[in-house]
C-alpha positions as a printed Julia matrix, in Angstrom:
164×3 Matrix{Float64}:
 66.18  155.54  162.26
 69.56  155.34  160.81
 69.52  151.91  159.55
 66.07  152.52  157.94
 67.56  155.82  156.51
 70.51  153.7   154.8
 68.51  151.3   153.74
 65.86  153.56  152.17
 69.06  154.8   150.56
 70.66  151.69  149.59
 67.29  150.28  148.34
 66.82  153.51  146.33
 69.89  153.34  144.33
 69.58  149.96  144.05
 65.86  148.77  143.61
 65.47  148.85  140.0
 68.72  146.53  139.23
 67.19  143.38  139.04
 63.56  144.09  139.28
 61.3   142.4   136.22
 57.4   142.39  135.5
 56.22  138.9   136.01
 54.8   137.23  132.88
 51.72  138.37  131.49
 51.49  141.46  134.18
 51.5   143.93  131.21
 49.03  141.97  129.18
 46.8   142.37  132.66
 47.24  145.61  132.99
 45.89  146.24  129.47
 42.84  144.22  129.96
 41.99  145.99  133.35
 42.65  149.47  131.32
 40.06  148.02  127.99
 37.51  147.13  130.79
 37.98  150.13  132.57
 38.68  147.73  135.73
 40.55  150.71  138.24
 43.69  148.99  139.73
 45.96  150.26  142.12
 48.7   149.22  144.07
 49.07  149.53  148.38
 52.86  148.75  149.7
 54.71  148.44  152.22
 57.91  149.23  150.3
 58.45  153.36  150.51
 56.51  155.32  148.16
 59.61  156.34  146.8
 60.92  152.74  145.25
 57.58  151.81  144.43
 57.23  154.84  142.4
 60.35  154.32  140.81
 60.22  150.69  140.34
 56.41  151.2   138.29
 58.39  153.9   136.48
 61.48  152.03  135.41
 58.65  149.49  133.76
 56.51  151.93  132.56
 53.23  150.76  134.27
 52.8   153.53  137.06
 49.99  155.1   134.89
 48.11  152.3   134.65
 46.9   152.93  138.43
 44.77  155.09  139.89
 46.39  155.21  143.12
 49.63  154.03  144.58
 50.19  154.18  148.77
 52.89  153.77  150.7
 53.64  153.52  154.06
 54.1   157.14  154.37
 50.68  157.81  153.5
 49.16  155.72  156.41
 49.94  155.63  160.17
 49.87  151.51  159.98
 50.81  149.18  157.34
 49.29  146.01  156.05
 47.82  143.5   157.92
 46.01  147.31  158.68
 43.61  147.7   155.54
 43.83  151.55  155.95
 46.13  151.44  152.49
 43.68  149.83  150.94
 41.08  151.94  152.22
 42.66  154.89  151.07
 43.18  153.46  147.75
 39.46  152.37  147.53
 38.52  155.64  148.22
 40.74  157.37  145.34
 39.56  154.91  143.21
 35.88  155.83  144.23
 36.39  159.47  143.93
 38.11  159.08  139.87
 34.65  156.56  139.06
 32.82  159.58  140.4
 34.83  162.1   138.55
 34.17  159.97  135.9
 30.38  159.45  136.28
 30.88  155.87  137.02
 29.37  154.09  139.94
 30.95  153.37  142.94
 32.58  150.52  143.53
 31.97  148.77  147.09
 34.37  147.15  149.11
 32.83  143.76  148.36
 33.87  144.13  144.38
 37.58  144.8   145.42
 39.83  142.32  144.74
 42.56  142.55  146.96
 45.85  140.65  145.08
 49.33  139.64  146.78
 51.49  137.54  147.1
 52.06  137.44  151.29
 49.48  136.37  153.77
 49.33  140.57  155.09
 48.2   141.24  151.52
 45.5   138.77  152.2
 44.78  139.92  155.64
 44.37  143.6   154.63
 42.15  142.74  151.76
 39.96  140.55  154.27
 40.2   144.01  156.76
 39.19  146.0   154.16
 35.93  143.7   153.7
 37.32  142.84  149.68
 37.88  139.65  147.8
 41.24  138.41  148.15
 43.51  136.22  145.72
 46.58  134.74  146.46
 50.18  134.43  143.97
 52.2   131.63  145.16
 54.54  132.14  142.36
 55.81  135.59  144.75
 58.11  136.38  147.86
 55.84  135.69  150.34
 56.08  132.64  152.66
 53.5   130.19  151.23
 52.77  128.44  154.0
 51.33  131.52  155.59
 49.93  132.95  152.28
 47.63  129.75  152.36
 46.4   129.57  156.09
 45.09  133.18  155.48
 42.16  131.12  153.89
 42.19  134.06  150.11
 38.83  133.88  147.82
 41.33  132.08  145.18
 44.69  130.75  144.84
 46.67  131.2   141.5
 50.06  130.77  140.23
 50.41  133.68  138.5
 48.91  137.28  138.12
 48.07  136.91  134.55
 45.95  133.81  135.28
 43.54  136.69  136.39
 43.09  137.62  133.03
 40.9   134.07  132.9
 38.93  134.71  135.88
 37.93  138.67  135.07
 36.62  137.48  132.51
 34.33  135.3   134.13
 33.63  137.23  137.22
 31.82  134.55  138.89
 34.98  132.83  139.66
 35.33  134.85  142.78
């Protein structure tokens, strides 16, 4: 408990320093927002940096949910993040008067093989980003929908949804 507690403090102060959008994430973001495509974002990182991190590059608005760990009693490979964040997503397309959106039309995006794994848990499509932090070797053997470099080579594929 005390080295998560310093390093929950350490990555706190510190988590912002070198952080940077990928390119094209913002242009993504936009697109998902003019198709009224609900994103959100499920990590394992504390709520806390993960708030402040989609703060610091003014994106946290763009999604309808963010979960951390603290909002779950397991973490991914678990889908109950996602699940969560489904369901918030559900109840704003109701609030909306928008259908709901099954599990199957998810599309669960990350860049480690438990990204992939809790999408797949969570019965949603799942796309791989080799260009992240996760080890590729196991990103790829968790067998993801589709593989792509980048997040904004989604922008291609959501707009041909038959891709997935």
């Amino acid at each position: 408990e005390e080295i998560y507690s310093w390093y929950v403090d350490y990555y706190r102060t510190h988590s912002v320093e070198k952080t940077e959008l990928y390119p094209g994430v913002k242009d993504l973001l936009e697109l998902l927002s003019i198709q009224k495509m609900p994103s959100a974002i499920v990590s394992n990182k504390p709520f806390e940096i993960t708030d402040a991190i989609l703060k610091r590059m003014n994106i946290s608005k763009e999604f309808v949910s963010i979960i951390g760990p603290e909002q779950t009693s397991h973490v991914k490979p678990d889908p109950e993040g996602l699940v969560l964040a489904m369901e918030q997503i559900n109840k704003r397309q109701q609030a909306m008067k928008r259908p709901i959106i099954p599990s199957e039309n998810f599309l669960m995006v990350g860049d480690s093989h438990t990204d992939i794994e809790a999408g797949k848990n969570a019965g949603t499509k799942t796309c791989a980003l080799t260009s992240g932090y996760g080890n590729q070797e196991k990103l790829l053997a968790s067998q993801p929908d589709v593989t792509l470099h980048m997040a904004c080579e989604l922008i291609v594929h959501l707009q041909h949804p038959s891709n997935f």
